[in-house]
N, C-alpha and C positions, 0 to 999 in steps of 0.2 A: 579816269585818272584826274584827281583833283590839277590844279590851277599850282597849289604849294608844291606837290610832287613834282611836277613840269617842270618848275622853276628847280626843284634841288635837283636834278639832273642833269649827270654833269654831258659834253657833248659826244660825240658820236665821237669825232676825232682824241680828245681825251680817252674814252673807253678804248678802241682800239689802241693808240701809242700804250696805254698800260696794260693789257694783257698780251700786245709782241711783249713788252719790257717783261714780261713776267715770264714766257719761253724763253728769253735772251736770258734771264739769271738762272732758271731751270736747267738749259743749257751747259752753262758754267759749273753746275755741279757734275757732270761727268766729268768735265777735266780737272779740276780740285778734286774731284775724289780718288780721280787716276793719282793726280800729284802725290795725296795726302797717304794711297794704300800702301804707297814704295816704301815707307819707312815706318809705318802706322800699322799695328794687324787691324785688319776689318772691322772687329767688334768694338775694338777700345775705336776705333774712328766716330763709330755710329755711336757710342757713350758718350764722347766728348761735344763730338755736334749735335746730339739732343740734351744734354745735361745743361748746355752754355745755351740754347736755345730758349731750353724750360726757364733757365735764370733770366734770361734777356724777356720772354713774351711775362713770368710771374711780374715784373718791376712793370709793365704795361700796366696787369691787372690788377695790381693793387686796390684801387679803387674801389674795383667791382669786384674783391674776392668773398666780402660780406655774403652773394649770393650764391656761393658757392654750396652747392645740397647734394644729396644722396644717390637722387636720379643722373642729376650731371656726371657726378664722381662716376659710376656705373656706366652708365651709356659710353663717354668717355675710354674706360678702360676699355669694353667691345672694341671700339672702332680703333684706339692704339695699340691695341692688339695686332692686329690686323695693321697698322700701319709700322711696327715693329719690324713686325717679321716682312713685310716687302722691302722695307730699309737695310734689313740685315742682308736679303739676297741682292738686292741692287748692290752693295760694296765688293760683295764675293765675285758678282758677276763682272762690273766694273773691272777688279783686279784681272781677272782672266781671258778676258778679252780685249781687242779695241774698243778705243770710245765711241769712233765711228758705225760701228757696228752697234755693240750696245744701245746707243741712241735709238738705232732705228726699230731694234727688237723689242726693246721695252714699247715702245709706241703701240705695237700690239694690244695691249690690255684695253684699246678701242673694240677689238674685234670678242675678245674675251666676254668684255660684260653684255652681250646679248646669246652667248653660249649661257654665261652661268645664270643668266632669269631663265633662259627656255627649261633648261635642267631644274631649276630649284620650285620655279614658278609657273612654269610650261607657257613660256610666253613665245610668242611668236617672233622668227629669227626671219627678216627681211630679205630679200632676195638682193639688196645691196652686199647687204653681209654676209650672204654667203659667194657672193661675186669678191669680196674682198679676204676670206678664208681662204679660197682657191688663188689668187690672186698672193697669198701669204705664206701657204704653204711652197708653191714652185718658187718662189723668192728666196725660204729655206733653204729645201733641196740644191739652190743655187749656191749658197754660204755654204751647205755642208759639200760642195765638191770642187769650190773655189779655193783658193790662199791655204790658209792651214787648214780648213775641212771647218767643221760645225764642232766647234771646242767646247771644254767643259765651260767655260764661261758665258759662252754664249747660250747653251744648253740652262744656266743659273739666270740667265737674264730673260730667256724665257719663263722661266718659272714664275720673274719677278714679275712679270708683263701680268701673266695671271693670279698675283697677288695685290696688284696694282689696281686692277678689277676688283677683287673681294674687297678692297678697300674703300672704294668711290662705293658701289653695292651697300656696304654697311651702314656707312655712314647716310645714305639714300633710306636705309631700312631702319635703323635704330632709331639718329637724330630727331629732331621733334624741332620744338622752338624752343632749345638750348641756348644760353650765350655761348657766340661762335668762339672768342676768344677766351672762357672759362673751357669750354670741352676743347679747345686746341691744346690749351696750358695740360689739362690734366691727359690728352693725348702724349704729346711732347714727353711727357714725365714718364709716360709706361714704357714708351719708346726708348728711352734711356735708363729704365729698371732691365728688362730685356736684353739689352746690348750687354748690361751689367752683370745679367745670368748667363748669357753665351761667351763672356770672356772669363768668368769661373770654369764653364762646363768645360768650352776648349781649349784651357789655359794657354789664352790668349798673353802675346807678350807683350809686356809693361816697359817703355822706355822712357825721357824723356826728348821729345820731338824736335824735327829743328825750327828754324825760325819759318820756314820754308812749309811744315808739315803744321805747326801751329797758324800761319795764312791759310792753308785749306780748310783744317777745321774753321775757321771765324767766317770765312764765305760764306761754307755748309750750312753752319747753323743760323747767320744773321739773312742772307740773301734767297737761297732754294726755300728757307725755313719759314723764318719770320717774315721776311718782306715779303716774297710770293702771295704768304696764305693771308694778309693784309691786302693783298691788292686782286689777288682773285675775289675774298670777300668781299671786296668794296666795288667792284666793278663787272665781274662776270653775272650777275643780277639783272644789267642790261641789255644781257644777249639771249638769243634763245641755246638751248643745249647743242645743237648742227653747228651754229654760227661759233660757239667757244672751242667745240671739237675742230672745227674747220682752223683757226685762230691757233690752237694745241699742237698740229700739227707740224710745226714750223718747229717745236721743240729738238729732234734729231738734226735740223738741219746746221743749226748752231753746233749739235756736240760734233756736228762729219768735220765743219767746219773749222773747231777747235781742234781735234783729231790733225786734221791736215796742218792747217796752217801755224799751230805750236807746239804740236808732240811731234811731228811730219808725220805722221802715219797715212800707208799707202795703200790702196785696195786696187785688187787685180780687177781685169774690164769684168772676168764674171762677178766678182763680188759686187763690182759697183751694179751690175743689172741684178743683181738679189738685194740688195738693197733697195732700188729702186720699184723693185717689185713690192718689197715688204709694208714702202713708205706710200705705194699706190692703193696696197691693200687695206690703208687704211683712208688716204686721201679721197680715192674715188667715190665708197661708199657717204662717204659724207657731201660730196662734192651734189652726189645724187641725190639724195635724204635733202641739201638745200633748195636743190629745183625745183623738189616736188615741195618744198614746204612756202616759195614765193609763188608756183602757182595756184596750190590751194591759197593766200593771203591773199592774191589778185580776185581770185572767185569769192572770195568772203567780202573783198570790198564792192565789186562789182555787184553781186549778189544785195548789198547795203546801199546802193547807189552812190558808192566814191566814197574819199578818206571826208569830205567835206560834211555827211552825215554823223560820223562816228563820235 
């Protein structure tokens, strides 16, 4: 690492304050999106908060829309594809379930995307992860026999979990060395064609919102949306993948949180142990994948004779 990189990096404290800050607004979108589906149908939700999004990140890009090409346009659409349609299930599921719960199912798409490389790519599925499958399944089985049972919501939030997965996936597989924020813009955009075609198809209804449902939208779309995918870009770069997932995980704990303490939403002791199971199944394996990745860096320095070689 050069001497100039050193210096523009910003500090360890910094990077962590802004990727909690970016689960704490990630967070907030469960419960604006609960607010917003009360009086909002799901699709026109997801149109408004990606259409005011695309508006809000386009005025960003200005500058840099000159390099706007073919390839971009293209790769782009792939990966807002895919980020669409997880957007669209996350609202459906949202509206049918709790937030507290929701939070914790979607989190799953941790465990997802090493199912769908071993499937696509036949890659190898860690024995963390399938400690934490096992570990996500009985968590389930706990929701489906707790409170109301395993509703269809939480049934759609499942889905979204592995949508959520094709989407980090895609964007791993497509992207290239795009401008992040020209393929977000042209993401954001398809995202909100999409919502556009699922409120013709389901004739989705049209009203005008209240003041109340217009603050969830402007959340959605300025905060989960825009500020997130600014500050994950700007700072998830100085972590490794374990350590951001590790960091990620904290995202459910904010929606249980919001869940309780401003909708009051209340889970029976089994639900809160399915829960807690779900948020292990994912917690653990990574907790694991960290040890083994500081003692393999111990053995690479030791191996180098200390950081003072390096």
């Amino acid at each position: 690492m050069s001497r100039l990189s050193e210096q523009a990096a910003p500090s360890q404290g910094r990077i962590l304050f802004s990727l909690i800050l970016t689960t704490f607004l990630w967070g907030g979108s469960f419960l604006f999106t609960k607010i917003g589906v009360r009086e909002i149908s799901p699709p026109v939700f997801v149109l408004l908060r990606f259409s005011l999004a695309t508006l809000l990140l386009g005025l960003v890009c200005l500058p840099r829309l000159h390099r706007l090409d073919r390839t971009t346009v293209r790769r782009g659409l792939i990966v807002g594809t895919a980020l669409g349609v997880s957007n669209l299930t996350f609202v459906f599921g949202v509206q049918g379930t709790s937030i507290s719960r929701a939070g914790v199912i979607n989190n799953l798409f941790v465990l997802f995307i090493p199912v769908i490389a071993k499937a696509l790519w036949h890659d190898k599925i860690s024995r963390y992860n399938l400690l934490g499958m096992v570990l996500a399944g009985v968590g389930i089985a706990l929701l489906a026999c707790g409170g109301e049972g395993f509703n269809r919501g939480d049934l759609i939030s499942t889905v979204c979990a592995f949508l959520i997965a094709v989407h980090i996936l895609s964007v791993s597989k497509v992207l290239k060395d795009e401008d992040v924020y020209l393929v977000s813009l042209v993401q954001f955009g398809m995202v909100a064609f999409l919502a556009g075609v699922a409120v013709v198809l389901l004739h989705a209804r049209l009203a005008l919102p209240s003041a109340q449902g217009i603050e969830s939208v402007v959340y959605c779309a300025l905060f989960p949306t825009v500020v997130c995918f600014t500050l994950q870009n700007r700072y998830q770069r100085y972590v490794t993948p374990v350590q951001a997932g590790l960091i990620y995980t904290l995202d459910p704990v904010w929606s249980l949180l919001a869940g309780l303490l401003v909708l009051g939403e209340r889970l029976s002791p089994r639900e809160w142990f399915g829960c807690g199971l779900i948020f292990s199944a994912v917690a653990v394996p990574l907790l694991l994948s960290f040890a083994a990745e500081r003692r393999l860096m111990a053995r690479y320095l030791n191996a180098a004779g200390g950081p003072a070689r390096l």
